[in-house]
N, C-alpha and C positions, 0 to 999 in steps of 0.2 A: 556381561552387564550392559544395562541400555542407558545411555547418559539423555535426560531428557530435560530440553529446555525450550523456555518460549524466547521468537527476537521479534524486535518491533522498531519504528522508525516515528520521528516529528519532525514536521517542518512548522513554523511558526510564519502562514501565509502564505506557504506551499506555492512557491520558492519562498525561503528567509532562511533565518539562522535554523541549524536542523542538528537533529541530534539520533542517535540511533543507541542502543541498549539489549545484551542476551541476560538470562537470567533463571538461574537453575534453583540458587535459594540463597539465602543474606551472606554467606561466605562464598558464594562465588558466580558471581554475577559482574560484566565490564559495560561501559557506556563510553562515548565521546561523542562527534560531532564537528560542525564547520560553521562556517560564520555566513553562509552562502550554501544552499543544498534543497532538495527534492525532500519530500516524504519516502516516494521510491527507492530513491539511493541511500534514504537511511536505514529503509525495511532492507534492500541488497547488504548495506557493510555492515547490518547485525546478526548477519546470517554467517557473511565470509569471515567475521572479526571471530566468532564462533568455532568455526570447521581449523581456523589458525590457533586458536587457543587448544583444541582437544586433538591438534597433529600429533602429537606424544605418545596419542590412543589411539590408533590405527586402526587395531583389533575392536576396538567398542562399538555397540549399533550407535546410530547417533540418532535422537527423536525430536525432530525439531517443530514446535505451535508458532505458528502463523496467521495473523489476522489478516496478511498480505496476498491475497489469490495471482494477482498480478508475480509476486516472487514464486510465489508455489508450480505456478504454468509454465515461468519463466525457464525455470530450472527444469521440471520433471516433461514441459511439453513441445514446447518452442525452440528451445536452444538447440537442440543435434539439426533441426532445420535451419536456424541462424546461420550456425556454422558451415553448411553446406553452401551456401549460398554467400559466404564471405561475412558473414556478419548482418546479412543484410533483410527486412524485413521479404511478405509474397508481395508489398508493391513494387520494392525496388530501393525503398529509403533505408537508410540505417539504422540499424535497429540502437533504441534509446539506451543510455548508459551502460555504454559496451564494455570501458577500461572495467567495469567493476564485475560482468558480465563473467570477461573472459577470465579474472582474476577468479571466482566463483568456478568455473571450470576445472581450471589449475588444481583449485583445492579440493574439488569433490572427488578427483581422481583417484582411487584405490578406496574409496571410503564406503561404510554400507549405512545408508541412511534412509529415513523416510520423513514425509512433512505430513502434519497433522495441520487445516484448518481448525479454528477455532473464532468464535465471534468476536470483536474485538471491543472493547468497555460492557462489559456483560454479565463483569463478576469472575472471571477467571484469572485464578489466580495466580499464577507465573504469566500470564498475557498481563493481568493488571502492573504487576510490579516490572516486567519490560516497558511496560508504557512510562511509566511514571519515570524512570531512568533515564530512558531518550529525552521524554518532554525537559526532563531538569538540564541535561549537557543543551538542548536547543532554547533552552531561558537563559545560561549562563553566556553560550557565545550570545545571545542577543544585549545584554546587561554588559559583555565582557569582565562577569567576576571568572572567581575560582569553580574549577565543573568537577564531581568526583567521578572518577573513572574506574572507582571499583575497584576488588582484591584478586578478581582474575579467574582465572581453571588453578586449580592447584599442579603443581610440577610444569605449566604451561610457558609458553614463549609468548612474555605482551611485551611492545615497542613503549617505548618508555616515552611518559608525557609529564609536561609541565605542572599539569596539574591547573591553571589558569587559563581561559579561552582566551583567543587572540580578539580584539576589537573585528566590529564588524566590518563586512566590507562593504565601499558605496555599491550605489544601485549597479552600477554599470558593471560590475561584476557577477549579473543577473545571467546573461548570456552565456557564464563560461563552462564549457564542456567539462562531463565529469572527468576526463582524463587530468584536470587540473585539481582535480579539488585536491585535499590530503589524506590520502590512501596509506595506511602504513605499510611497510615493506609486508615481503611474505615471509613465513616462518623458514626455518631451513630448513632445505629439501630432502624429503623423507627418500628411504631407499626404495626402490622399486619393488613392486610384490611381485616374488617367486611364483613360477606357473602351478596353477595348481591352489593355490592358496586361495581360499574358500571366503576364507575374511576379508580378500582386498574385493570379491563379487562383490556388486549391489545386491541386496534381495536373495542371498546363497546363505541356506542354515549349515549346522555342525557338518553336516554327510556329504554336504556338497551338492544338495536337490535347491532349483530356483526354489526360493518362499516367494510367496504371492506379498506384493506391493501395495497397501491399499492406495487405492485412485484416489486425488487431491478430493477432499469434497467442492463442485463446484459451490461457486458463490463469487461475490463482485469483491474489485482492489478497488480503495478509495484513489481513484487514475489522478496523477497530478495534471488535473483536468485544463490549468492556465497555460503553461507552457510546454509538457509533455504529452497530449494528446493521442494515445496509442490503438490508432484504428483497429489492429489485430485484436486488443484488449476488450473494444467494445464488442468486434461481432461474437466475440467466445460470451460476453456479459447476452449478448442479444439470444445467442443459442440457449445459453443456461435459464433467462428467463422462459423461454418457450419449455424446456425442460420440467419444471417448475417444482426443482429439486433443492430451492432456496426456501429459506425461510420467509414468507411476505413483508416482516419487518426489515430486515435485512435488504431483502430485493427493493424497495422503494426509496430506502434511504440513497442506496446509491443510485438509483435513477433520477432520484433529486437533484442529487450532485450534479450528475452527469447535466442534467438539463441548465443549473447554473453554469457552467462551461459556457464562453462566448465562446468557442467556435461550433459547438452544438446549437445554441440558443438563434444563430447566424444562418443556420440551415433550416430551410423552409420544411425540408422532407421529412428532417429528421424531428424537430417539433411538432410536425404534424403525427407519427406516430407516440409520440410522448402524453399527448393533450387527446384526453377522451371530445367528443364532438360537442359535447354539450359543455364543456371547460366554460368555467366565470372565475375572474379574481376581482374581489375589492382590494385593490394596491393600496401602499402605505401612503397615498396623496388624497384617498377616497374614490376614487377613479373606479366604475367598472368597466371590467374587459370581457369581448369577449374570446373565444377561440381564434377566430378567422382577424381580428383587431390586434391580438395578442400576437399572432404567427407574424404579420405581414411588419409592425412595429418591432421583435426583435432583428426582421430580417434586415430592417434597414437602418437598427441601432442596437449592437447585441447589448449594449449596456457595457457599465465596469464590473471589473473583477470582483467576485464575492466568496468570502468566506464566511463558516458554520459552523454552531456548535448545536449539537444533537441534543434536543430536551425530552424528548420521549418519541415512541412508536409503539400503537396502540391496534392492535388486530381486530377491527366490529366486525363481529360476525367470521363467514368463510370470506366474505366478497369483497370487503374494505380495509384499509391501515389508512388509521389519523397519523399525519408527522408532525410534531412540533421542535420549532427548531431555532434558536438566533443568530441573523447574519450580520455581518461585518463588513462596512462598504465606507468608502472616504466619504459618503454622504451621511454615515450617522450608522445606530444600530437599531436593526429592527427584528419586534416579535412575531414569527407567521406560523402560520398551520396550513397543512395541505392532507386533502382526499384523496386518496389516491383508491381506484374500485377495478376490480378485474373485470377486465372486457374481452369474452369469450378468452383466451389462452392468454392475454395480454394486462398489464396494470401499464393503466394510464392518469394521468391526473383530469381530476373532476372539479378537485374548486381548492382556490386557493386564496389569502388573505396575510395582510401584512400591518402591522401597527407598530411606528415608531414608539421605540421605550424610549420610557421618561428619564 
């Protein structure tokens, strides 16, 4: 039997109150969350709270949908490199949210699984109701009510919760390393697979012949662009556009993203490839810009933090996607649309526009 489920993660201002959720169907489906957390770390402890739930099943394929490419790479491409290198990224830095990383590790060990991407708010239906599940435990620590954490895996081992989020925590516990957040213990530890045993291989049918793995579909992880900025993440996003084995809806949103990121937005070079040459925006003051006005002004003010919500992406033609989108700034909320047009192998933004809602 294949147990097949979608897991998904929120943060509410990515960092804020965050919530994570897996979800196979209305009887067994678990969520919770922290009062302080990543989008990333929520996409990672919906994955590992998962592989903890169905330890029982050893023997079972496990099919896990992922709207997270960043977890999907993480796990099936990055990590045996991590590990060689002490956890550590090809610059030299540490690689981001390791406690959960290696706890991911631990659990995958004997297991046979595969990760299915999938689009994420798109209409699919174990992706949609994982979402919805996180976003709720990431509303409730924010509110600090009661979060429902769901009925579980059946025959499963879940760490027992109160059932009520903890208040939130000040700002200043922005900073703190995932090794602090609240991790639940690991389930207990499964017996070691006998040599031989075909079920503890990854990717090994009945006979004991490798089965073929299908390859992550590339495609972009919404990178928690404010404080975890995951260089490795961007040039695999940089490759796979060149590839152009993304969907053009898809691929633009998150180069959107990307390009809202102050520390991209701060980079002259890296803007410069983002912005087709002929780039105009009318900004939300009236103002136009132009490319060369627009580079040299982030460079020397990336601006504040901004958050998104996706209102549509709209394909004209082979060569253009409309985005329309509303962001979230301590200055107010505004409505924009952006061009985005393929220039020879490349989508760059062509014109942009912003109007403060009323």
């Amino acid at each position: 039997m294949t147990i097949t489920a979608a897991a998904d993660g929120s943060a509410l201002g990515n960092p804020g109150p965050a919530g994570w959720a897996w979800y196979v169907n209305d009887d067994c489906w678990r969520a919770g969350g922290w009062p302080h957390g990543t989008n990333n770390q929520g996409e990672l402890m919906a994955v590992l709270d998962l592989l903890r739930a169905t330890a029982h099943l050893p023997g079972e394929d496990l099919r896990i949908l992922c709207d997270s490419q960043y977890v999907i790479n993480s796990i099936t491409k990055w990590m045996p490199g991590w590990k060689r290198k002490g956890w550590r990224k090809a610059d030299g830095k540490p690689v981001l949210n390791v406690e959960l990383l290696k706890e991911l590790d631990r659990e995958l060990a004997g297991r046979t699984y595969t990760f299915e991407w999938v689009k994420g708010h798109a209409g699919h239906d174990l992706n949609e109701a994982a979402d919805e599940r996180a976003r709720a435990a990431a509303t409730a620590y924010q509110q600090g009510v009661a979060a429902r954490s769901g009925p579980g895996f059946p025959g499963g081992q879940h760490p027992g919760t109160s059932g009520r989020a903890a208040a939130p925590q000040p700002a200043s516990g922005a900073g703190l390393p995932p090794a602090t957040l609240d991790i639940p213990p690991a389930a207990p530890a499964r017996p070691a697979a006998a040599p031989g045993d075909v079920q503890a291989v990854r990717g090994a049918d009945a006979s004991g012949r490798p089965r073929a793995t299908p390859a992550p579909v590339p495609a972009f992880e919404e990178l928690d662009l404010f404080s975890e900025l995951d260089n490795e993440a961007l040039e695999v996003a940089e490759a796979t556009q060149q590839a152009g084995s993304v969907p053009p809806e898809a691929l633009v949103e998150e180069l959107e993203r990307e390009l809202l990121g102050a520390l991209v937005r701060g980079d002259i070079g890296r803007t410069a490839v983002l912005l087709h040459p002929d780039f105009m925006e009318i900004g939300s003051s009236g103002r136009v810009w132009t490319r060369d006005a627009m580079m040299m002004a982030l460079e020397e003010d990336p601006g504040e933090r901004t958050d998104i919500e996706i209102l549509g992406a709209e394909r004209i033609g082979t060569s253009a996607v409309l985005l329309t989108y509303r962001s979230f700034a301590r200055s107010g909320t505004t409505l924009r649309s952006s061009l985005w047009v393929l220039d020879g192998d490349r989508w760059r933004l062509r014109f942009h526009q912003g109007t403060p809602e009323a």
